[in-house]
C-alpha positions in Angstrom: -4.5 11.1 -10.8 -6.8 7.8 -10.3 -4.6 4.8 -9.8 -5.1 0.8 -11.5 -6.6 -0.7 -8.3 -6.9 2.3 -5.8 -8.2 1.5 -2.9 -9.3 3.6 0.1 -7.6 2.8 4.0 -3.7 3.5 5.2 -1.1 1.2 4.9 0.3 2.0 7.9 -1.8 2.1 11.7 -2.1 5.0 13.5 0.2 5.6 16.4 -2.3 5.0 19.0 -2.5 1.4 18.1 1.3 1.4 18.2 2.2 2.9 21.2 0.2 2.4 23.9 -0.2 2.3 28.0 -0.9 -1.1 29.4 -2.0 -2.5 32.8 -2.2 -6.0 34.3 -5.5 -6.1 33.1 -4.6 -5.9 29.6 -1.3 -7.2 29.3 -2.4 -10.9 27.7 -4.5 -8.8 25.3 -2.0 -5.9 24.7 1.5 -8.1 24.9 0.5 -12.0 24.9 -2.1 -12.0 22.1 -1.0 -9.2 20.1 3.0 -10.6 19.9 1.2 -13.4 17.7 0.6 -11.3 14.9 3.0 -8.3 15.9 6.5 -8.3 18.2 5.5 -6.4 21.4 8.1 -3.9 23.4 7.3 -4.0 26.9 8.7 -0.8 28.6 8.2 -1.1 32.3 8.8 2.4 34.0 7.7 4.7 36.4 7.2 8.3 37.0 9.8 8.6 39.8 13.0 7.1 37.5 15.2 9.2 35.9 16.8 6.5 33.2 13.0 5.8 32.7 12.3 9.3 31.1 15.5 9.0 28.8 14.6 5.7 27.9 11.0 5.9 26.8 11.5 8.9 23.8 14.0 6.5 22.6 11.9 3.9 22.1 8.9 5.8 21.0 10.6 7.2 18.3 12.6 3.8 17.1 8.8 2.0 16.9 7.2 4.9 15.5 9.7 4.7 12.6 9.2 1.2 12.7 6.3 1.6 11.4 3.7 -1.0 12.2 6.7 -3.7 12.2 6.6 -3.7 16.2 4.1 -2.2 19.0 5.4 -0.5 22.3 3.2 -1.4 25.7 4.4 0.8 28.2 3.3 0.1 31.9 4.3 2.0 34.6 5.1 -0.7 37.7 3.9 1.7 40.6 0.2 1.1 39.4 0.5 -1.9 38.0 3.1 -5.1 39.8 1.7 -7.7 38.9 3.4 -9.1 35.5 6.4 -7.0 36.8 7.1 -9.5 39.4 6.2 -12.1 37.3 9.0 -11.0 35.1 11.4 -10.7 38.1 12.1 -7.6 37.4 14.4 -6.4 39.8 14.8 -2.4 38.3 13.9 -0.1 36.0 13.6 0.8 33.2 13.2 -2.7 32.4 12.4 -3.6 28.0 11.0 -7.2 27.3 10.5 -8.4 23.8 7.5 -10.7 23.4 7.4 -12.9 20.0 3.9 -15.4 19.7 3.5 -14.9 23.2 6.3 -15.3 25.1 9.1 -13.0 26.0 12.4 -13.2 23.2 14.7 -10.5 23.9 15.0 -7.4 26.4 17.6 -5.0 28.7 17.6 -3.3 31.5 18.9 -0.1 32.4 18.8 3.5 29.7 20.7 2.4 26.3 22.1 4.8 24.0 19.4 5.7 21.3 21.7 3.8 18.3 21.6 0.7 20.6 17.7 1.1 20.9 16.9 1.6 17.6 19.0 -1.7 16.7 17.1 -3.8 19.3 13.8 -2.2 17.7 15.0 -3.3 13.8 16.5 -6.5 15.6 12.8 -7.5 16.6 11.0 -6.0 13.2 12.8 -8.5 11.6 11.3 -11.1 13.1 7.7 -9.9 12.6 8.3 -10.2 8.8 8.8 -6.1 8.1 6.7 -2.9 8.1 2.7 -3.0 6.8 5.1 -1.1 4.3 7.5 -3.3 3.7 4.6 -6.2 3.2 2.7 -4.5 0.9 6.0 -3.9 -1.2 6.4 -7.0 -1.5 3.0 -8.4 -2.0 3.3 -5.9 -5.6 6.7 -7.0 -6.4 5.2 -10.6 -6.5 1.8 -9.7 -8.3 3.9 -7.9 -10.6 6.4 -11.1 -11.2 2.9 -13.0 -11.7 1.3 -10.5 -14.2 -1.3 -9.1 -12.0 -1.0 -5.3 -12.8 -4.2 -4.2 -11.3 -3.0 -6.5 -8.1 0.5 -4.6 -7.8 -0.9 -1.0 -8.3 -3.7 -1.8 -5.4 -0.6 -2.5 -3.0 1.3 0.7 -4.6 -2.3 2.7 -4.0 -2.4 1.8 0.0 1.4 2.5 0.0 1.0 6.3 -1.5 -2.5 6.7 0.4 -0.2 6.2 3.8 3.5 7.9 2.5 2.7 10.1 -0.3 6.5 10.1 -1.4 7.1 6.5 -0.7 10.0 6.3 -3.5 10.0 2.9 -4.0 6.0 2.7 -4.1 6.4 5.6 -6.8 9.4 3.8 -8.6 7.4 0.5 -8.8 4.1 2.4 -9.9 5.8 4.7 -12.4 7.4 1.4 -13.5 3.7 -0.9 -13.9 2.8 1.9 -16.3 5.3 1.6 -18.3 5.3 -2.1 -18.8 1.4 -1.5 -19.6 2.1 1.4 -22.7 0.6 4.3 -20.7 3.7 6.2 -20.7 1.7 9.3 -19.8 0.5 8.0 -16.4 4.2 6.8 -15.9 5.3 10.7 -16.3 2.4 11.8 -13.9 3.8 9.2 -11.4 7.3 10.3 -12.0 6.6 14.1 -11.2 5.3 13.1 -8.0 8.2 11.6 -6.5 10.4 14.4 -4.2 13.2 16.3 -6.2 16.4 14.4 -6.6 14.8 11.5 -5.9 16.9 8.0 -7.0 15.7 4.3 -7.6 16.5 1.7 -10.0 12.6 1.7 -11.2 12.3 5.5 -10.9 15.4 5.9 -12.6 15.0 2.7 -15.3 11.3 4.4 -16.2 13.4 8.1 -17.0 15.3 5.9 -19.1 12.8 4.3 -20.8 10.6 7.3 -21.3 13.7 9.4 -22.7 14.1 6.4 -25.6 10.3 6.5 -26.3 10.6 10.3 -27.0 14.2 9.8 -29.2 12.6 7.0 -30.9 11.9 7.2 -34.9 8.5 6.3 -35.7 8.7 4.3 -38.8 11.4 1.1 -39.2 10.7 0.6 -42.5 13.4 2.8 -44.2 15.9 1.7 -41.8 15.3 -2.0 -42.8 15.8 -1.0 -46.4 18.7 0.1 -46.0 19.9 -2.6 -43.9 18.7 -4.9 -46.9 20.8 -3.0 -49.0 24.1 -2.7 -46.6 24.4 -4.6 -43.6 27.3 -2.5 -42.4 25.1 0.3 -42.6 25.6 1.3 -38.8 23.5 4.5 -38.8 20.6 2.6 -40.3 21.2 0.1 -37.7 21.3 2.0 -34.8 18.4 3.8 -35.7 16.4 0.7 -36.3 17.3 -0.5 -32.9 16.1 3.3 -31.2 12.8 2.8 -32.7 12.5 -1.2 -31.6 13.4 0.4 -28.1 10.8 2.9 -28.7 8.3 0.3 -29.4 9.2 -1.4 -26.1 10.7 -4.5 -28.1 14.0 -4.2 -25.8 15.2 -7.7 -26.7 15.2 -6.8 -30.1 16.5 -3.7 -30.0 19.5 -5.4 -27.8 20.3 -8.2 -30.9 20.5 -4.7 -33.4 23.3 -2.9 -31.2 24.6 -6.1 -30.0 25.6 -7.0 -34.3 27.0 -3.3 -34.5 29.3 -3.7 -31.9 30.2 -7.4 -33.3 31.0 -5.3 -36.9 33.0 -2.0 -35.6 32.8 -1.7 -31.6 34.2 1.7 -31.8 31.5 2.9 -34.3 30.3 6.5 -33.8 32.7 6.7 -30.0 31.1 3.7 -29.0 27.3 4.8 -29.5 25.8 1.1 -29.8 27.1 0.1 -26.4 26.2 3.2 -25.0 23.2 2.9 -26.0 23.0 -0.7 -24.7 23.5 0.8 -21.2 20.6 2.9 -21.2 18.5 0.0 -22.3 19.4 -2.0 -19.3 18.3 0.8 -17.1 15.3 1.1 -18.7 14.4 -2.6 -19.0 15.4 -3.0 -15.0 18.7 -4.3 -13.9 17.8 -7.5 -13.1 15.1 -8.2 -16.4 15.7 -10.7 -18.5 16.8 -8.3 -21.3 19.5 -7.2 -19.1 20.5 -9.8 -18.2 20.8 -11.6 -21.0 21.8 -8.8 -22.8 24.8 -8.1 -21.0 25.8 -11.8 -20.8 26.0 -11.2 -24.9 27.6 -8.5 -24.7 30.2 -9.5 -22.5 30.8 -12.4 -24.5 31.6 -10.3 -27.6 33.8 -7.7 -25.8 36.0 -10.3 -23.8 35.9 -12.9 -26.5 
């Protein structure tokens, strides 16, 4: 399947510019300048310590899955003193945090791998998040601003890097449908991983299963309604084929007026309905918003 915007190039670096092994002749490239784009772990070690060789799987694993958010520079002290004793360090293992240059945070001394992995999200934090986490954002925010081909370009790096990124899929499955091509939204939807849950992943199901329930034609339904406004089939039929459509709002005001006539209607069908319309729309859209506000209003009035 081509993508709106696909791009070529992973979102997330490899693990050789991640973890690396530093000397004193690198460290202001590997820890001093590079902690002013990216927090830098220091792990000073050596071959002889024992907490040394507990310490440094932890850590390797906690800024692998950190993925990109922090680097790890790990220098072994034997070979290389120098910033070591400008650090004072006194024994090893020894972990120093470096932030825009200069050191923030550290321990000494083999830490339970829990503790390590908080003291690696602790420090991602500061560095503003994963590559992953970034370009998340950057789509949420093109999408907010109406750039579609800008938020399925982030999506595209995402899925390039973590082909079952579920909120990358969610939030592409989810551009689709706001644009009409419902058929590109199923394709993205089949390639998220079985069971797989997330309020756009989920809100697009939703809105794909009232597309396919949706009558076609409106215009015997509004006859009817001309005829008998307390005609609540008509009504609710009406409003599945504004949903259809994709005119939510509308489709909102239709059930919202057959709950205000006979709540109980049909086992409560219109405000059933309403539910799956808030899904589909997105929990925190406008039409559910607003749509619940009304309907909370009628039902507690």
């Amino acid at each position: 399947m081509t993508l709106i915007g696909e791009t070529s190039g992973a979102a997330a670096p490899p693990k050789a510019d991640i973890i690396k092994d530093g000397t004193d002749a690198s460290f202001v490239a590997d820890v001093i300048e590079a902690s002013k784009t990216t927090p830098v772990i220091v792990d000073f070690w050596a071959t002889w310590c024992g907490p040394c060789r507990q310490l440094g799987p932890a850590l390797e694993k906690a800024v692998t899955a950190a993925k990109g958010a922090v680097k790890l520079v790990k220098i072994d002290i034997d070979k290389n003193p120098a910033f070591a004793g400008q650090l004072r360090v006194q024994s090893i293992p020894a972990v120093f945090a470096f932030v825009d240059g200069r050191p923030v945070d550290g321990f000494m001394g083999a830490l339970p791998d829990s503790q390590v992995k908080q003291f690696v999200d602790r420090l991602a934090k500061q560095g503003g998040g994963s590559p992953i986490d970034q370009l998340l954002d950057m789509a949420k925010e093109s999408l907010e601003l109406g750039d579609l081909g800008g938020a399925a370009q982030a999506y595209a790096q995402i899925l390039q890097a973590e082909p079952q990124n579920v909120k990358a899929l969610g939030g592409l499955a989810r551009l689709y449908q706001q644009a009409g091509d419902l058929e590109r939204a199923r394709e993205v939807l089949a390639m998220a991983p079985e069971g797989a849950s997330d309020p756009d992943l989920d809100g697009v199901r939703a809105a794909l299963a009232l597309a396919e329930d949706a009558p076609s034609e409106t215009s015997e339904f509004e006859q009817r309604l001309a005829a008998d406004p307390d005609d609540h089939e008509a009504r609710y039929e009406f409003a599945k084929a504004l949903a259809g459509q994709g005119r939510m709002d509308e489709a909102v005001d239709e059930l919202i007026e057959i709950v205000r006539r006979d709540r109980a209607w049909n086992d409560e069908a219109a405000r059933k309905q309403l539910l799956t319309i808030f899904e589909a729309a997105g929990p925190m859209s406008e039409v559910a918003k607003q749509g619940r506000r009304k309907l909370s209003a009628l039902l507690f009035s």
